[in-house]
C-alpha positions as CSV (number, residue, x, y, z in Angstrom):
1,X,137.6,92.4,72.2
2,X,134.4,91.5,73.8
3,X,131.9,93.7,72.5
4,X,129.2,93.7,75.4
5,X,126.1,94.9,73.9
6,X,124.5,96.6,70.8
7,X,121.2,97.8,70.4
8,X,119.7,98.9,66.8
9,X,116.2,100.0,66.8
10,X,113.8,100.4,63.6
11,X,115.0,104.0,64.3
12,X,118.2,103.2,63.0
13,X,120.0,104.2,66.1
14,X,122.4,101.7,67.8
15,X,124.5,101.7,71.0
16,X,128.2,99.8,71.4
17,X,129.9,99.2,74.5
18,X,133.2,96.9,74.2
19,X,136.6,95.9,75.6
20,X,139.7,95.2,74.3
21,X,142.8,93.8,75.9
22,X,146.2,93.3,73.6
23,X,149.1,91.2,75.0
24,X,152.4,91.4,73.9
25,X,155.6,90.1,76.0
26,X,156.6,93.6,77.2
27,X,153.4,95.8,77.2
28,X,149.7,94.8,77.6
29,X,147.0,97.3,76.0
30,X,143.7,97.4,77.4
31,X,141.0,99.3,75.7
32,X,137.4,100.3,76.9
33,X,134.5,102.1,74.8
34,X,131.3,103.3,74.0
35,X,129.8,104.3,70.7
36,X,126.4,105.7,69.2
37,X,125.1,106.1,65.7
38,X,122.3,106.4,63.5
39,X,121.8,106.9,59.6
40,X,118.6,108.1,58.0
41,X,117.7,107.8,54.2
42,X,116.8,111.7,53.8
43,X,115.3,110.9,50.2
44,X,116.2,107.9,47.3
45,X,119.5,109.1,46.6
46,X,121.0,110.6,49.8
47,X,121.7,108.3,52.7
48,X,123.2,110.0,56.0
49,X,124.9,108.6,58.5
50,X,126.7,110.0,62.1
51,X,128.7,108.2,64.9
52,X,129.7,109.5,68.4
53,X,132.2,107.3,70.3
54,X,134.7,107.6,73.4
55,X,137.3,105.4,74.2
56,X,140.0,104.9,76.7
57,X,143.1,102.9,76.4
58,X,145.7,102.1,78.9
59,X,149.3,100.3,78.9
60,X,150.5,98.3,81.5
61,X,154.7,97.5,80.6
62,X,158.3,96.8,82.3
63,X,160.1,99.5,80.9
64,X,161.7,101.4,84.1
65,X,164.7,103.3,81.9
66,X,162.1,105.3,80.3
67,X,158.5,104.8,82.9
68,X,157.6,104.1,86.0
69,X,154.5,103.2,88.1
70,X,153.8,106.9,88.4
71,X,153.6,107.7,84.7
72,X,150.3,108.5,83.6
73,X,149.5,105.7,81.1
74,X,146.0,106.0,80.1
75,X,144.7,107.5,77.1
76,X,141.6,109.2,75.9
77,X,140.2,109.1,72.2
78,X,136.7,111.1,71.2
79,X,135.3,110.6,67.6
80,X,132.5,111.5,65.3
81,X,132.5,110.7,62.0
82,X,129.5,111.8,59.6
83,X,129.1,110.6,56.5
84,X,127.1,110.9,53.1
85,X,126.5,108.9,50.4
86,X,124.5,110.1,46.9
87,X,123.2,107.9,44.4
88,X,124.6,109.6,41.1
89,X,122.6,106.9,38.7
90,X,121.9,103.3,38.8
91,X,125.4,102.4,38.4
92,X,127.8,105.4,40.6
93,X,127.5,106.4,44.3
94,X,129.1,109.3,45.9
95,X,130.6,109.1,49.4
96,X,131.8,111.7,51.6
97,X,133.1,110.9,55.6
98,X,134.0,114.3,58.0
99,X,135.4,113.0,60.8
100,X,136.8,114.7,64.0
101,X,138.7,113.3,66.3
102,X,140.5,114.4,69.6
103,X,143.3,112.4,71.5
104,X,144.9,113.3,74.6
105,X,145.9,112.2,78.1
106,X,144.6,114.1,80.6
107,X,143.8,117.9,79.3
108,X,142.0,118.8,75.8
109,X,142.6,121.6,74.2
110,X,142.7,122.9,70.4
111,X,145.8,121.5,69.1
112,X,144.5,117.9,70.4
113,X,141.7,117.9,67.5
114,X,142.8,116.4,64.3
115,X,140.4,116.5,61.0
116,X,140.5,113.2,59.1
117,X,138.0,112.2,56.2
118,X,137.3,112.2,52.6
119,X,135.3,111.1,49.2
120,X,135.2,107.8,47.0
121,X,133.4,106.9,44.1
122,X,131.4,103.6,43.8
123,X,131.0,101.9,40.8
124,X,128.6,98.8,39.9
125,X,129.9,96.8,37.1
126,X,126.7,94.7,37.3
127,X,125.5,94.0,40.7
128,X,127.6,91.0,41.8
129,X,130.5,93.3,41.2
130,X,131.9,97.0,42.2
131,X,134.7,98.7,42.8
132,X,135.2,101.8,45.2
133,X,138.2,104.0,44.7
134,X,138.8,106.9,47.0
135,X,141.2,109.5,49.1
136,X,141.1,109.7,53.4
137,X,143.7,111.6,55.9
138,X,143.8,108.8,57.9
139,X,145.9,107.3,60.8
140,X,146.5,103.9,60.0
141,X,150.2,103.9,60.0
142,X,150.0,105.7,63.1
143,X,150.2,109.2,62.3
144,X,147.4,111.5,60.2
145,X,148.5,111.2,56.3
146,X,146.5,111.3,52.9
147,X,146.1,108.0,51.6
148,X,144.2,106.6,48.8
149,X,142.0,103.5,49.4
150,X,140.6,100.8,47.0
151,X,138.0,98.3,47.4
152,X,137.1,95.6,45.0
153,X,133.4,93.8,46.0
154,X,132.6,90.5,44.5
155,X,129.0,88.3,45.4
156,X,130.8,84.9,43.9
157,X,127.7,82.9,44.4
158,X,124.7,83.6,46.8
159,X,126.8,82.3,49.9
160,X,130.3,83.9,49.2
161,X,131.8,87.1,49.1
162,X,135.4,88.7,48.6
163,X,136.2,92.1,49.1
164,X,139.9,93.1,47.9
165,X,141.5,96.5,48.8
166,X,143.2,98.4,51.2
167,X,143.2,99.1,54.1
168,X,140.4,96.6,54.9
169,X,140.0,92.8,52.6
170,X,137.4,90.1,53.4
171,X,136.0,87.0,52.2
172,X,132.7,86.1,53.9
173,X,131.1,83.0,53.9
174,X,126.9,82.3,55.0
175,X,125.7,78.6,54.4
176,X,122.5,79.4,55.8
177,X,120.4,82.3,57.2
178,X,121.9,81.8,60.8
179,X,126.1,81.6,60.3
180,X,128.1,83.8,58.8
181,X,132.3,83.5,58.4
182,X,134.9,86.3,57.3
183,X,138.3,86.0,56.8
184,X,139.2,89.6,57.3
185,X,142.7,91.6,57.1
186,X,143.1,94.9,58.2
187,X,145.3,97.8,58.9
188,X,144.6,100.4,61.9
189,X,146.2,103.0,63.9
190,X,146.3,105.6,66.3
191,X,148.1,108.6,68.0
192,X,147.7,110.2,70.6
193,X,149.1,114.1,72.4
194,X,150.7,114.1,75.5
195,X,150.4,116.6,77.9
196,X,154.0,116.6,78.5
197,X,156.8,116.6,76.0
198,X,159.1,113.0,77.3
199,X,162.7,113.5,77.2
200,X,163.7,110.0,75.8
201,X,167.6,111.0,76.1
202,X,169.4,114.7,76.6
203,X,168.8,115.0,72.5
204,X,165.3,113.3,71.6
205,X,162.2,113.9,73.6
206,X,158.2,112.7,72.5
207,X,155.0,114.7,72.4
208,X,152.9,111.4,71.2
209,X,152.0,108.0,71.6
210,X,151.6,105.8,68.3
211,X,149.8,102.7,67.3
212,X,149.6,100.4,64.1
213,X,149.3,97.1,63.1
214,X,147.9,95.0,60.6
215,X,145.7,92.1,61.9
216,X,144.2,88.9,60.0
217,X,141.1,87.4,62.0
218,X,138.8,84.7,61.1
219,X,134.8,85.3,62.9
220,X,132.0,83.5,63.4
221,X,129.0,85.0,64.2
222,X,125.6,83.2,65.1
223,X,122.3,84.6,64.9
224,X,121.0,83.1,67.7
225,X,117.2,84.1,67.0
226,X,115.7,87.2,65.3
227,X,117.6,90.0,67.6
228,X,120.7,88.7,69.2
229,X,124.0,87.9,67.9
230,X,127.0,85.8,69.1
231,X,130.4,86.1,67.5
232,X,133.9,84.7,68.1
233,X,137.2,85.6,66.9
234,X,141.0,84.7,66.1
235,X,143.6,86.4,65.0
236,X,147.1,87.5,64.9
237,X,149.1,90.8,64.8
238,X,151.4,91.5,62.5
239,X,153.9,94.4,62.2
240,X,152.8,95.8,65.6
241,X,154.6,99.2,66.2
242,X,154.0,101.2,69.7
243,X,156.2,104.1,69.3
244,X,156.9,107.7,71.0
245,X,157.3,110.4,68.6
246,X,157.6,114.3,67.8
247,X,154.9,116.4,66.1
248,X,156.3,115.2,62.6
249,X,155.3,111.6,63.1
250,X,159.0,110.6,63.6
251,X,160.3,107.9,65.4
252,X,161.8,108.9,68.9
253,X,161.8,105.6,70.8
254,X,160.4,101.8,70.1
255,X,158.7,100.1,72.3
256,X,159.5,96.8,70.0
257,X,156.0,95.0,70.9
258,X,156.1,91.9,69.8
259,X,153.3,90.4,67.3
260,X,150.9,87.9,68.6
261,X,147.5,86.3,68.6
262,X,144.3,88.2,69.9
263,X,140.5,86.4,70.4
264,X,137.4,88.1,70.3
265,X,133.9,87.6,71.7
266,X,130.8,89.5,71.6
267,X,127.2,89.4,71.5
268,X,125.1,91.9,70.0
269,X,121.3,92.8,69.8
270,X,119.8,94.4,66.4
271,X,116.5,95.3,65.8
């Protein structure tokens, strides 16, 4: 992924453009985006916060049984998530994300708006340590299920950090003001309507396109001066799955990509 530019002003506003390519031996994903956000403190206790992003991905495989070159193979992904967070007391914070997301092909209608989200509890044991334990309808496995999550945050010493849970983990490392490294491992998905039903045989035909994987990265990112950021990445897929499947989520055809390395770059302005 290169992430091409991000502006944050003293506003607390910020802008995200990136790209994204995935190789595998069969299919090669390509992803391009655009993102905006803000968050505001409305008082001490309530924080708010509110994204707006588009993306588009497109496949590029060898799979003529099922495709060919005049196969529409480009999808489209709208998001906003909003989010709050309340300070119960010094100790407990409240979090609540409402997020709504729509994923087609070509034509939008109702039935291509999904409604994922949900609340968490914070809980600082004594500043260098809390724990957040939660419940999202997310789509990391590829398809929209409830799923609890669990983060465990650590400060070790005033360089290191750990963060144990699922579905994201980290350790982060900063021996000075201008480098930062993360060892991070997470899990993500996707899905997406088609327009069309695909008949994969005279008994099974697909109304989506799925993704998940989990990936393990390791970044460096450089603050070059006060307001711009340079970061590398490398990484590797594991348990890739691009599937074709019915409105239940199940399995109607395998694509079988294959795991593999990915490396990032980006540079990003903050203000």
């Amino acid at each position: 992924m290169i992430s091409i530019l991000k502006i944050s002003a003293q506003s607390s506003y910020s802008l995200e453009l990136n790209l994204k390519t995935i190789p595998t031996k069969e299919i090669t994903k390509n992803e391009t985006g655009i993102g905006f956000s803000f968050d505001e403190n409305l008082d001490s206790k309530n924080k708010i916060t509110n994204s707006l992003s588009y993306k588009n991905t497109s496949l590029n495989y060898n799979l003529e049984n099922y495709y060919s070159e005049n196969n529409n193979n480009k999808y489209n992904r709208i998001e906003n998530n909003f989010g709050l967070v309340h300070q119960i007391n010094n100790k407990m914070d409240w979090d609540f994300e409402f997020k709504t997301v729509a994923t087609f092909e070509k034509s939008l209608g109702f039935s291509d708006v999904t409604i994922l989200g949900g609340t968490g509890i914070k809980y600082d044991f004594n500043g260098n340590n809390t724990i957040h334990l939660g419940v999202k309808r997310m789509t990391v496995f590829g398809k929209a299920e409830v799923l609890p999550t669990v983060a465990f945050y650590s400060k070790l010493n005033s360089n290191t950090a750990i963060e144990i849970g699922f579905p994201n983990s980290s350790i982060s490392y900063s021996n000075n003001e201008r480098n930062a490294f993360r060892l991070t491992n997470t899990f993500s998905g996707e899905y997406y309507n088609l327009d069309q039903a695909k008949a994969i045989n005279s008994n099974l035909s697909a109304t989506k396109m799925s993704f998940s994987q989990m990936t393990t990265a390791l970044e460096y990112e450089r603050n070059i001066d006060r307001n711009w950021f340079m970061s590398f990445q490398g990484g590797y897929d594991f348990n890739k799955k691009y599937t074709l499947t019915n409105d239940r989520g199940t399995t109607q055809f395998n694509f079988n990509a294959n795991d593999g390395y990915h490396f990032n770059i980006g540079i990003k302005y903050k203000q």
